[in-house]
Structure formats: structure tokens, C-alpha cells
C-alpha positions as CSV (number, residue, x, y, z in Angstrom):
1,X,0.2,-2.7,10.2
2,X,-3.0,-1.2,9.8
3,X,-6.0,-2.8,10.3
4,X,-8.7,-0.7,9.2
5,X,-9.3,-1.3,5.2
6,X,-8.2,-3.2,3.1
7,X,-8.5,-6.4,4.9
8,X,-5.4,-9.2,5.2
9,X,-7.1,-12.8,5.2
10,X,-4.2,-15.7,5.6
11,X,-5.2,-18.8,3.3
12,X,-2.9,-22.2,4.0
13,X,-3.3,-25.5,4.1
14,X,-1.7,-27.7,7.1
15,X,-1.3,-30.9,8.3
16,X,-2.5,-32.3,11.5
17,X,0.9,-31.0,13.1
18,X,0.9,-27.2,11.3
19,X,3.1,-28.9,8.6
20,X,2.9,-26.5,5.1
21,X,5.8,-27.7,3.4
22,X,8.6,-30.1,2.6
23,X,11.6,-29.1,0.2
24,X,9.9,-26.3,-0.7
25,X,6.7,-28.0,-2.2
26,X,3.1,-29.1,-1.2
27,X,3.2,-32.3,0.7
28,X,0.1,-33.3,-0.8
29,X,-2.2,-32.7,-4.3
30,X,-5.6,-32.0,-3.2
31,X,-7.6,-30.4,-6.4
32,X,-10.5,-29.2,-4.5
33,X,-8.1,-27.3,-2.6
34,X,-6.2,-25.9,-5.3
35,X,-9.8,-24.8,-7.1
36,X,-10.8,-22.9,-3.5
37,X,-7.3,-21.5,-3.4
38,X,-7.8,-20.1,-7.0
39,X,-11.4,-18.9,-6.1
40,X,-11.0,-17.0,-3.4
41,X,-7.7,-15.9,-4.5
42,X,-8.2,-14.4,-8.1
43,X,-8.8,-11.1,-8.5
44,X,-7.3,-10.2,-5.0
45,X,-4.1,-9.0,-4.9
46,X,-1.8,-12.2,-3.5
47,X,1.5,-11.8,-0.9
48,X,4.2,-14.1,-1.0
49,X,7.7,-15.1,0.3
50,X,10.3,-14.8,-2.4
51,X,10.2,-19.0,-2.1
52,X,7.1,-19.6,-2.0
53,X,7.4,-17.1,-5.7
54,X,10.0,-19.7,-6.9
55,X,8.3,-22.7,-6.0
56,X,4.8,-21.5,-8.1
57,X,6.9,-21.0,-11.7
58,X,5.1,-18.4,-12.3
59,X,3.2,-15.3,-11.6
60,X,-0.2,-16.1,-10.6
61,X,-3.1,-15.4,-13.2
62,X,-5.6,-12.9,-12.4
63,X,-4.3,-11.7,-10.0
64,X,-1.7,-8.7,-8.6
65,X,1.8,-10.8,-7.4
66,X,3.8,-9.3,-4.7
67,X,7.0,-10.9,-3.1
68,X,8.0,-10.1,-0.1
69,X,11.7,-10.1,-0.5
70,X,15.0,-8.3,1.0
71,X,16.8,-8.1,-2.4
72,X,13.7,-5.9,-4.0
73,X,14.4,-9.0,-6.8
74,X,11.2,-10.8,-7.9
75,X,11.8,-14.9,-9.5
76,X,8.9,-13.7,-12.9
77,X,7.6,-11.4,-14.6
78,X,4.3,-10.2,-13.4
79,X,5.4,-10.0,-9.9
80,X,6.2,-6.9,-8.0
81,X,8.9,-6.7,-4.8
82,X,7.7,-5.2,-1.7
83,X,9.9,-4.6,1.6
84,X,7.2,-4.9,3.8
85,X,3.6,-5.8,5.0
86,X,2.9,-2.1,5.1
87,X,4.1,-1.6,1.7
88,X,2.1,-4.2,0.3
89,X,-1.4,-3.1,2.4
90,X,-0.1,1.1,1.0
91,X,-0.6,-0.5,-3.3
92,X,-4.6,-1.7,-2.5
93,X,-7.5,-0.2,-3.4
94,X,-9.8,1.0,-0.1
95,X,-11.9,-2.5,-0.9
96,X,-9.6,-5.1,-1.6
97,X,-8.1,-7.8,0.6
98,X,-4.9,-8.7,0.8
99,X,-4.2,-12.7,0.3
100,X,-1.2,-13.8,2.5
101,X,-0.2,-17.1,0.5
102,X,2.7,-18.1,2.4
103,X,5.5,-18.8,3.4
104,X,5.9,-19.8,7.1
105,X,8.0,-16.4,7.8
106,X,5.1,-14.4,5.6
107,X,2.4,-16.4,7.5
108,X,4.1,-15.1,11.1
109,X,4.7,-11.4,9.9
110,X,0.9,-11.0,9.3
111,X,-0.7,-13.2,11.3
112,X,-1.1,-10.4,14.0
113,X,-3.0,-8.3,11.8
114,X,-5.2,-10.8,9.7
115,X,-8.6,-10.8,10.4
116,X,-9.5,-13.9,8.1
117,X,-7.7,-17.4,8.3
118,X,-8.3,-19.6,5.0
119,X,-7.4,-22.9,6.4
120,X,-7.2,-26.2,4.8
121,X,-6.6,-28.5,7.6
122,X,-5.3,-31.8,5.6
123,X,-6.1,-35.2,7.9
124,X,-2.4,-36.5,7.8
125,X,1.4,-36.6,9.1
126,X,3.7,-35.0,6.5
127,X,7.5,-37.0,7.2
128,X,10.4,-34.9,7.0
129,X,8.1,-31.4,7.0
130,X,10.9,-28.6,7.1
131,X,8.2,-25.3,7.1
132,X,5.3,-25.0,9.6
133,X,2.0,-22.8,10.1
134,X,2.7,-20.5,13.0
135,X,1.2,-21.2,16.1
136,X,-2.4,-19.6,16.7
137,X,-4.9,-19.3,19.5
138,X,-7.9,-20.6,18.3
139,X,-9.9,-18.6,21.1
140,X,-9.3,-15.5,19.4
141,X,-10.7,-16.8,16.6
142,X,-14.5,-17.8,15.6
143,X,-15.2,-20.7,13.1
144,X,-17.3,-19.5,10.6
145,X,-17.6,-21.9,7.5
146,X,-16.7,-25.9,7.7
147,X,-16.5,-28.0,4.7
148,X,-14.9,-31.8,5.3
149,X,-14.1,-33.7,2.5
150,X,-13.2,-37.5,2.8
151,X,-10.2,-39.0,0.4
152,X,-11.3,-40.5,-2.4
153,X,-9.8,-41.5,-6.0
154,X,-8.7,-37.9,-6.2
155,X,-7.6,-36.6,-2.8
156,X,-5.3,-39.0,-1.3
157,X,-6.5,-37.6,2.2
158,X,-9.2,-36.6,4.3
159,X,-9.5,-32.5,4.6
160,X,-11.4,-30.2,6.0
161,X,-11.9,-26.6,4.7
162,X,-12.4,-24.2,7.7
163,X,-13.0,-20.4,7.7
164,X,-12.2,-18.3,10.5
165,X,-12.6,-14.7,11.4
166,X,-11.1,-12.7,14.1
167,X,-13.0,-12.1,17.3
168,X,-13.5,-8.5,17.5
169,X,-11.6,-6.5,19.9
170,X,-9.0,-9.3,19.7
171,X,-5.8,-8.1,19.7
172,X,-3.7,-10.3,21.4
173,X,-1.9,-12.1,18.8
174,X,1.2,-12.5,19.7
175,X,4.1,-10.3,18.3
């Protein structure tokens, strides 16, 4: 993938184990996550695994939908089928960013090339978790922004928002 402009920036959020899913849902309902999601994803044009497409009911306001998908067969209207990574960065404008969204399999195709992680890191242990965060070394990576959040009458758990860009030079990801 190229990885001159546009940018791809990875957004997820994961449990203490890399957990992202269970029976293809959120394990948890965190609304200050879901408000971040929506704010740095709108406008942006948003990447997706066809199931990750299925589970959100809908195309995403505000925002250009493309599914990643084999069949060239998008779930709603408003969304658009790529066949690859590439294809997806070849529709952007010169300034925009791609959002990867998820899922796992989406998540490890680009992960090479991102150059901004998103990440939600949610302060429990999701039970029966079937879909998982790929593994990243966090050496390659700089901390840039850190926002906890303790539970409260809203947010069943703890959560910490953390921002990460790629160290430059890096390009060790693995393959």
C-alpha cells in the first residue's frame, strides 16, 4: 500500500486482552466512545469488513462507506464495495484519511501501513470474545494523546482513550 497521502489511521476499541468483538457485536456500550468514534470519523471516508457493514444496520452518516468484501456485494445503500486496501486509498482526495473501522481481518491488512492508531483501550475481560485486535509492537509506535475515563452511571467500565502515531522510519510491521 502506499504510504505517502492520504493517510490510513486504525480507530478500535479493545479489551485488556485485544478482545473487539463477541457474536459479531461490541462487548460493551461506552457513549463517550461512540461520540469520539463519530468525531473523528465523520467526514472521513470509513473502511470496513463486509461484517463489521452488517453488524452497523446501516451506512454510516456523513461519511463515504466502503466494505471490503470478496463478493463486490455491499449489506446498504450508501456503501460502496472495494477489493482491496489499494482500491480504497486509489477513491480519496490527496488530503483525506482513510478510517480503518474494523474488522479483525481489515484491522491486520492495514495495520502495516497505518500511521495513526485510534485506540480505546476498555479496562475489562470480555468472556467468550471470538474477534481480536491484531498484535502490535508498541515500540514502533509513540503515544501521543491519553484521555482515561473511570466507569460511572454511564460507562459500565473504566477506559482509556489513547492516540498513537507511527515512529518515523518505522517500517517493521509485520507482514
Amino acid at each position: 500500500m502506499d504510504r505517502s497521502n492520504p493517510q490510513i489511521a486504525i480507530i478500535a476499541a479493545l479489551d485488556r486482552t485485544g478482545a473487539i468483538g463477541r457474536d459479531n457485536d461490541l462487548p460493551w456500550r461506552l457513549p463517550d466512545d461512540l461520540k469520539r468514534f463519530k468525531a473523528l470519523t465523520t467526514g472521513h471516508t470509513v473502511l470496513m469488513g463486509r461484517k463489521t457493514a452488517e453488524s452497523l444496520g446501516r451506512a454510516l452518516p456523513n461519511r463515504r462507506n466502503l466494505v471490503l468484501t470478496r463478493s463486490g456485494r455491499v449489506p446498504f445503500d450508501g456503501m460502496q464495495a472495494v477489493a482491496s486496501p489499494d482500491e480504497a486509498l486509489s477513491l480519496l482526495d490527496a488530503d483525506d484519511t482513510l478510517m480503518v473501522i474494523g474488522g479483525a481481518e481489515i484491522y491486520e491488512l492495514t495495520l502495516p501501513s497505518a500511521t495513526r492508531l485510534y485506540l480505546t483501550h476498555v479496562n475489562t475481560f470480555v468472556e467468550g470474545a471470538d474477534t481480536f485486535f491484531p498484535l502490535f509492537d508498541e515500540s514502533q509506535w509513540q503515544a501521543t494523546h491519553r484521555e482515561a475515563h473511570p466507569a460511572d452511571e454511564r460507562h459500565e467500565f473504566a477506559f482509556e482513550f489513547v492516540d498513537y502515531e507511527r515512529l518515523a522510519g518505522d517500517d517493521t510491521a509485520p507482514r
